[in-house]
N, C-alpha and C positions, 0 to 999 in steps of 0.2 A: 828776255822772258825766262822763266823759272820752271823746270821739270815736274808736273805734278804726274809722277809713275803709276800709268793706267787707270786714271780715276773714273775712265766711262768703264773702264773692266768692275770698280771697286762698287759702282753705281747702279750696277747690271745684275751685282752679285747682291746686294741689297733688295731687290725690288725682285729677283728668283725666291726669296723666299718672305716669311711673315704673318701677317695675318690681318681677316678684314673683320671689321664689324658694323651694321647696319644703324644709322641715322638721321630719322628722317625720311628726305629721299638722296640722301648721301651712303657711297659706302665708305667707310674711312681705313686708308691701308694704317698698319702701326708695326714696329716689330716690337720682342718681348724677348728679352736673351740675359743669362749670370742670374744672380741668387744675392741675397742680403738684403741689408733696407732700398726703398724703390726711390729710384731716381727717371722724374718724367722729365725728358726733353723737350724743349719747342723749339720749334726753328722759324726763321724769319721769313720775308720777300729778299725775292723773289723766290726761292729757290724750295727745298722741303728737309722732310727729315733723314735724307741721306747726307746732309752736311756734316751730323755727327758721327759717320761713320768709323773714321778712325778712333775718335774721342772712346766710342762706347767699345771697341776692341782691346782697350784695354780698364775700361769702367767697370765691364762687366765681372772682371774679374772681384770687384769690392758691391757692387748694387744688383740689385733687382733691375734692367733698364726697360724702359718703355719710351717709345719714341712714335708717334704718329707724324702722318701727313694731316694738316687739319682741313678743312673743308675747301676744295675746288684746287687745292696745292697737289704737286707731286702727284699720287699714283690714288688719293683720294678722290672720287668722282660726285661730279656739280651737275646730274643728268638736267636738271630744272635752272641752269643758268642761272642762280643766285646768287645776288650779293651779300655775303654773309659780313655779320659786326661783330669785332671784337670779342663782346658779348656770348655772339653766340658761339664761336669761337672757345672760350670758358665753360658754355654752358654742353659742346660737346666732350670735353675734355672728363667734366664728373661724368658725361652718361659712361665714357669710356673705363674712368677709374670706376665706377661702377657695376659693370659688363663682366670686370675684372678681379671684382672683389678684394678692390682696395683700397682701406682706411687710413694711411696715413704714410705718406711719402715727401721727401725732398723735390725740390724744383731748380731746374735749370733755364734758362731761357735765352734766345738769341734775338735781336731786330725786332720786328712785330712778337715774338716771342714775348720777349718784354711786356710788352704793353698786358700782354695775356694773361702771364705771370701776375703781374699787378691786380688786373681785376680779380684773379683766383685768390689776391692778398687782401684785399677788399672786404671781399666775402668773407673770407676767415677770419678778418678781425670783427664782422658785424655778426658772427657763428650764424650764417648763412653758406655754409660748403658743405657741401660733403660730406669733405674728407678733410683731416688734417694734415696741415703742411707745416714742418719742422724745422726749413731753411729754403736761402732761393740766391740760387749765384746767376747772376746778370751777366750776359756778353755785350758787344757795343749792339747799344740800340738807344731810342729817346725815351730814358726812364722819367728825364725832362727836358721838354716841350720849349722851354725854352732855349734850348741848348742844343738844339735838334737843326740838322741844315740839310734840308733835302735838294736834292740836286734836282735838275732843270723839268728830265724827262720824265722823275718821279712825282712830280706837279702835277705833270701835264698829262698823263695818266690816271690820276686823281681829278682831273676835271670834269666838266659837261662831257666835253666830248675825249674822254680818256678811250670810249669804246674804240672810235675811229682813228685814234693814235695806235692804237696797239694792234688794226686792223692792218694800218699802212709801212709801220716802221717795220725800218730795216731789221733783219740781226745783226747787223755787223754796226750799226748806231747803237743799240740795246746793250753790246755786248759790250762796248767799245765805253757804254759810260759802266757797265760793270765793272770793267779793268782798272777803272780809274780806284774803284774805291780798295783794292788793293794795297800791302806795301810794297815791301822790296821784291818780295816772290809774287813778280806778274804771273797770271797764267798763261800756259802757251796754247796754242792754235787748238791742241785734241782735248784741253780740259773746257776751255771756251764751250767748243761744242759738245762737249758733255753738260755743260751747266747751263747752258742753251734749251736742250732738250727738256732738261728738268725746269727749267723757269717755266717755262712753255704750258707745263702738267700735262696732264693724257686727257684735262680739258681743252686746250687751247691756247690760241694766243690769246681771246679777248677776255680769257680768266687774269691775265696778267691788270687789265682795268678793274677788275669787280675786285681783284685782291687792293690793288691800292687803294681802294676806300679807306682803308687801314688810316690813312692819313689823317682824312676828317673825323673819324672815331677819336682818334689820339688826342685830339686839337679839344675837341668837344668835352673828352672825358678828364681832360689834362689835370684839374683841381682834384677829382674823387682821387685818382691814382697818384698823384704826389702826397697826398692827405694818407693815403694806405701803407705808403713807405714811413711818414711819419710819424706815426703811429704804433704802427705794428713792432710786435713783442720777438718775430720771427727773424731769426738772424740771418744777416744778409751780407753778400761781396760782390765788387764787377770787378771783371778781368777785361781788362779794356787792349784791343789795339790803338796806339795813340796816334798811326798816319793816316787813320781813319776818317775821309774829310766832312762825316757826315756826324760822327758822333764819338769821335776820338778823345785826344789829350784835351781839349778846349769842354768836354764833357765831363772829364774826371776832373778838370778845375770844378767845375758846378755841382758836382756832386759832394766832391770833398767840403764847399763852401754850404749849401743846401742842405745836404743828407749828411753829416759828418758820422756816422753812426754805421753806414756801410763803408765796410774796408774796400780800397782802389788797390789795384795790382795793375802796373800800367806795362806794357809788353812793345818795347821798343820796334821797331822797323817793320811791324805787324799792323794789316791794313783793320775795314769794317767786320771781314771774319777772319778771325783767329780759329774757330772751330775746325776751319780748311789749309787755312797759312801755316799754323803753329799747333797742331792739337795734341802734341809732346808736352808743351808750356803749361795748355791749359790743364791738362789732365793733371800737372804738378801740382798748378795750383788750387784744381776743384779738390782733390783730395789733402794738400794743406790746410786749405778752409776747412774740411772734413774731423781733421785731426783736433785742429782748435776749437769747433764748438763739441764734440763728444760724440760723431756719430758709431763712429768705431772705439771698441776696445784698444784694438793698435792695428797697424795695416802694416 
């Protein structure tokens, strides 16, 4: 197992400060930190937007960041048990760029992230957004559907009865097929249960079922959001972990065959999140991608 040094300290220190804003009958935590063009985070399942933690300590130094928990994840509150789509997922993200008074920023996105990214790319290409988006760097997640291999207990969570899987299952099963999607750097025993806590949200466990809807959204919407990738005028890259068994090396084959038009950065011995494994890597390479289409003068 691999030292992830204090990461429920680093998780703790995230969610002491930030800020909420009202949606709905949701509140949505998000933080807002550094200066320059805006860069919105998404983050994936299970987990929220304290995954980008380290990433955005030193992001901040070059972007405007913004990073929410989106609906019923993390420190964002589902008081009405809803299962939220994709969709609407997107469609809290403009009230937020909104809220915010902001017209035109970059995207980042991770796992379900992805998918969200996509429809906010959708949009923009049919000038139904917002707001304008200027680029969108992709981490492992199924940008396609076809290429997408979801593991046993993320089925099965997504099913009829995903409520009463997520009532009865263990953590130590939950967390045991989260390790898996890992690379080389397993986590150890006190990051587990830091990443435990936060899969969990300050909704629940049975938010962990309403959030896997994600899955049948994905499947459903698969044509709009690969059609938006190819399409779309908006410059794009993945940084892929390749021992990823969900949407690793066997995804950047599909994409580079599919999408040849987004550049693959593939990130050796680095599992599903790199955001958490490697976020030295990726920060090298969001900001090379940076470099190469113009968004800085120089950095």
């Amino acid at each position: 197992m691999a030292n992830y040094p204090d990461l429920k300290g680093d998780i703790d220190a995230w969610y002491r400060t930030g800020n909420h804003f009202d949606w709905g009958n949701s509140r949505i935590f998000f933080q807002k930190k550094g200066s320059g063009p805006v860069l919105l985070m998404v983050h994936g399942f299970p987990t929220a937007g304290c995954d980008w933690f380290d990433m955005v300590k030193e992001l901040a130094d070059h972007f405007t960041i913004v990073v929410p928990d989106i609906a019923d994840a993390g420190h964002s509150t589902n008081p009405g048990k809803k299962t939220y789509t994709l969709h609407e997922h997107a469609d809290m993200l403009e009230a937020l760029m909104k809220h915010l008074n902001i017209g035109t920023l970059h995207l980042i996105g991770h796992d379900v992230g992805d998918a969200i990214c996509q429809e906010l790319i959708a949009r923009h290409n049919e000038n139904a957004l917002s707001f304008k988006v200027e680029s969108c760097a992709f981490l492992n997640g199924g940008i396609l559907m076809t290429a997408h291999r979801p593991r046993g207990l993320q089925l099965k969570l997504a099913g009829k009865y995903g409520w009463l899987v997520a009532r009865v299952m263990r953590k130590e099963t939950f967390m045991g097929n989260f390790n898996v999607l890992f690379g080389d750097r397993k986590l150890d025993q006190q990051a587990l249960d830091a990443l435990w806590d936060v899969s969990k949200s300050v909704n629940g466990r049975p938010s962990l079922a309403r959030r896997s809807h994600n899955m049948i959204d994905r499947h459903q919407h698969a044509g709009r959001w690969v059609k938006a990738l190819q399409e779309t005028l908006i410059e794009m890259c993945m940084i892929n972990g390749i021992e990823d068994p969900i949407s690793g090396g066997h995804a950047c084959d599909a994409i580079e065959r599919e999408l040849p038009h987004i550049s693959v950065t593939r990130l050796p011995g680095v599992g599903h999140f790199p955001l958490i494994e490697a976020p030295g890597h990726c920060v090298e390479h969001v900001l090379r991608f940076h470099r190469q289409i113009g968004t800085f003068k120089e950095i």
